[in-house]
KEBA-362911 format. One record per residue: residue number from 1; residue in three letters; x, y, z of N, C-alpha, C in turn. Coordinates in pm, whole numbers, plus 32768, in hexadecimal, padded with zeros to 4 digits. Example, Ala and Ser with C-alpha at 12.3 -4.5 7.8 and 13.67 -1.06 7.14 Angstrom:
BEGIN
n_res_nu_nv_nw_cau_cav_caw_cu_cv_cw
1_ALA_8527_7DC7_830C_84CE_7E3E_830C_8528_7EB6_830C;
2_SER_8505_7F1F_82C4_8557_7F96_82CA_850A_8003_8313;
END
This chain:
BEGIN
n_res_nu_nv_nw_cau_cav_caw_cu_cv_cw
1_UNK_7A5A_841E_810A_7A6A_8437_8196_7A48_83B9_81E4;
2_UNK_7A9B_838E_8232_7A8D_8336_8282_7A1E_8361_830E;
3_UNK_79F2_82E8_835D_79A9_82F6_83CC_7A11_82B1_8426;
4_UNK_7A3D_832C_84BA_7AA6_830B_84EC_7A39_8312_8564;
5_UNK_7A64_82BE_85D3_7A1F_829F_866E_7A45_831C_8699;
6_UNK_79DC_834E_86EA_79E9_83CB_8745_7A83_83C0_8789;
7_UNK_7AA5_8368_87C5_7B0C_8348_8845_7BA2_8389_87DC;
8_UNK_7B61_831F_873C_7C1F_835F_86FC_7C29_83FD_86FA;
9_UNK_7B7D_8420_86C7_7BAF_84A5_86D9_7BA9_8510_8719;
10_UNK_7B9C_84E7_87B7_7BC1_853A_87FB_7C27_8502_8837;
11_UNK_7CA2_8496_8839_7CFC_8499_8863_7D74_84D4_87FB;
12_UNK_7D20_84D6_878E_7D7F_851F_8711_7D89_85D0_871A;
13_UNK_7D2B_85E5_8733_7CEB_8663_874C_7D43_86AA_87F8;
14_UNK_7D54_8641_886E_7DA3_8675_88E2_7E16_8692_88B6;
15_UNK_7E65_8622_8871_7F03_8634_885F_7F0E_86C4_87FE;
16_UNK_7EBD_86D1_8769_7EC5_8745_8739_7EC9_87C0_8790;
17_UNK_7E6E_87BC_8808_7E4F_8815_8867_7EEB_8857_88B0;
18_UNK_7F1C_87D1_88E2_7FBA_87C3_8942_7FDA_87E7_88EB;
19_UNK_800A_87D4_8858_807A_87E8_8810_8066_8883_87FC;
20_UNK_7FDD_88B9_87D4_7FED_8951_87E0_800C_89AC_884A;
21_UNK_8012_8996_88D2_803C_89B5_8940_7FB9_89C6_89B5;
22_UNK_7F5A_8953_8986_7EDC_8971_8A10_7E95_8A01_89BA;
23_UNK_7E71_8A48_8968_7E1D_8A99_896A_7D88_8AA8_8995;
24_UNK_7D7F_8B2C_89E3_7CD5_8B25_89FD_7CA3_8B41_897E;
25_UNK_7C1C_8B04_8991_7B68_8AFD_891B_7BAE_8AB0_88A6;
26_UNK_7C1B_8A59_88BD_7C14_8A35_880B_7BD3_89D6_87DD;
27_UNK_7BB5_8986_883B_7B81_88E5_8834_7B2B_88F1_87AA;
28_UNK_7B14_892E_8785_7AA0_891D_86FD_7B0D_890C_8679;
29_UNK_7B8D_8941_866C_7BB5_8967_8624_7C2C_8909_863F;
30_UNK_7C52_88CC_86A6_7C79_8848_86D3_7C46_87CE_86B1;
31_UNK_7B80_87A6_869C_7B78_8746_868E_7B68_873B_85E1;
32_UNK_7B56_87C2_85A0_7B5F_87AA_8527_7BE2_879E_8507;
33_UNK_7C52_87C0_851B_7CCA_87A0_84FB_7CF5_870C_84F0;
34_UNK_7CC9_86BB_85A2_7CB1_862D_8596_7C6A_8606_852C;
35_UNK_7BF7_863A_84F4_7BCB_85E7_84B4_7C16_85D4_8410;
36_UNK_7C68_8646_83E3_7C9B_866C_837F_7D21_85F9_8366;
37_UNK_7D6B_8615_83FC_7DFB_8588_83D6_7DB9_8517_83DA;
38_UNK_7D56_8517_841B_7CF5_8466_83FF_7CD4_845E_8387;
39_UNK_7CAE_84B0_8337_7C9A_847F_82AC_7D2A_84A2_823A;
40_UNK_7D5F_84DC_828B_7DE2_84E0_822B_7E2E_841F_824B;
41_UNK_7E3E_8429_82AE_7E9F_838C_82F9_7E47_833E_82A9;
42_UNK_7DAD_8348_827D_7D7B_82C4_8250_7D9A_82C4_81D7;
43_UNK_7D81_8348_81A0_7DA1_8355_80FE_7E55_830F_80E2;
44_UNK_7E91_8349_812A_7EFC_8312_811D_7F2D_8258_812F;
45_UNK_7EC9_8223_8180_7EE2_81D4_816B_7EB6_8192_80FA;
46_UNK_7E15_8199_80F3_7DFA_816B_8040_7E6F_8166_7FD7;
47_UNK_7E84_8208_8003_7EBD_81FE_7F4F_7F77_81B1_7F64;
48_UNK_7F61_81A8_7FD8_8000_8128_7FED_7FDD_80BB_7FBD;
49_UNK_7F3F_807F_8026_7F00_8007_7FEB_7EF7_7FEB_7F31;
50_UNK_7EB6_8032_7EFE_7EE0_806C_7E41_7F73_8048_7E22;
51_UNK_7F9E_80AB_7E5A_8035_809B_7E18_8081_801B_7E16;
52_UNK_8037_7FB7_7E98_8089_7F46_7EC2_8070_7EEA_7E61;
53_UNK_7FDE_7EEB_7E3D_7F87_7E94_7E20_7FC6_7EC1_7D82;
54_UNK_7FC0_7EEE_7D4A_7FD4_7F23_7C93_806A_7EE6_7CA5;
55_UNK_80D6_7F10_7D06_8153_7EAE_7CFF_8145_7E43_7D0D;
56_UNK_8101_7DFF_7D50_80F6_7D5E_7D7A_80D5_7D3E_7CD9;
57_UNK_8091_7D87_7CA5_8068_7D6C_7C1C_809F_7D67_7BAA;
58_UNK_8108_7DE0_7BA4_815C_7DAC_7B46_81CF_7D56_7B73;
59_UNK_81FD_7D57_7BF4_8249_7CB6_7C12_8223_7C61_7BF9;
60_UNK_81A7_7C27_7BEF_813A_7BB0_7BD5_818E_7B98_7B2B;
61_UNK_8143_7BEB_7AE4_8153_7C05_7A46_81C3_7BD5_7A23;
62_UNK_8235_7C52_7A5B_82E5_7C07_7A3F_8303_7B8F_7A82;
63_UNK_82B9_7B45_7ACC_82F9_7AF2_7B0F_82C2_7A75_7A8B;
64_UNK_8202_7A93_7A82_8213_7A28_7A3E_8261_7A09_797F;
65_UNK_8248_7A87_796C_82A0_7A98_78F3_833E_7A46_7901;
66_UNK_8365_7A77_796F_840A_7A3E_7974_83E5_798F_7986;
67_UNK_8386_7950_79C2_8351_78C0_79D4_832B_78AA_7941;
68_UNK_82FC_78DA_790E_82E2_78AB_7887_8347_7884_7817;
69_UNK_83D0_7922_7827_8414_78F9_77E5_8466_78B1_7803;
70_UNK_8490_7878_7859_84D8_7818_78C7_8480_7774_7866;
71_UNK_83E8_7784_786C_83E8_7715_7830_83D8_76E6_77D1;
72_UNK_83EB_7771_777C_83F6_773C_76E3_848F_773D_76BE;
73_UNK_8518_774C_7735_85AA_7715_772D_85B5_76B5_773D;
74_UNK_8548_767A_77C9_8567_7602_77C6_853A_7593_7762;
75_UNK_84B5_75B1_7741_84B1_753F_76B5_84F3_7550_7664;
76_UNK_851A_75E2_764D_857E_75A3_75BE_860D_7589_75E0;
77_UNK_864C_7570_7670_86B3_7530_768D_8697_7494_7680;
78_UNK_863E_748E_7697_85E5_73EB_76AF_85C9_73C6_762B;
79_UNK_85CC_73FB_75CA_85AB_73FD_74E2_8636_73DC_74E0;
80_UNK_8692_742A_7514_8723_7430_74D2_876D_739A_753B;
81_UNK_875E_7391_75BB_87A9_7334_75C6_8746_72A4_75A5;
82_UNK_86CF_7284_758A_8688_71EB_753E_86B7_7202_74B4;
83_UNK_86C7_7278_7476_8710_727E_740A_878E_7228_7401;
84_UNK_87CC_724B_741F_8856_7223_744C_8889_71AE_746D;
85_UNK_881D_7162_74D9_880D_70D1_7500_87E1_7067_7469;
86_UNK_878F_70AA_743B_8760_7072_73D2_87C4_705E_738F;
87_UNK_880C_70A2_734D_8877_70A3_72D1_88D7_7036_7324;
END
């Protein structure tokens, strides 16, 4: 559970309010609601942050794998043509 500033959640907590149509006595059941998409929106972002971060990771991996084999073509283009010069 996150610690959200009073202000997010009671401006999170009004709009829930408007969007249900203004009801009287709900405010309690309003600001826990705010507090509920505040920890859903954060959770959600983490686990984007995760997801981004574990891809950045295996792009990293394939990228350097593909650099590697890139430079073990190029030396042995570089074996085969001093080869070649030589003869």
């Amino acid at each position: 559970m996150t610690n959200f500033n009073e202000n997010a959640i009671r401006e999170a907590a009004y709009y829930i309010w408007k969007n249900n149509g203004c009801p009287a006595n709900t405010s309690a059941q309003d600001w826990n609601a705010a507090i509920n998409q505040l920890n859903a929106m954060a959770a959600a972002k983490t686990t984007t942050k995760k997801a981004t971060c574990k891809s950045a990771a295996s792009s990293l991996a394939k990228l350097s794998a593909g650099a590697a084999s890139l430079k073990n073509k190029a030396a042995s283009t570089l074996k085969k043509a001093s080869a070649k010069k030589a003869k």
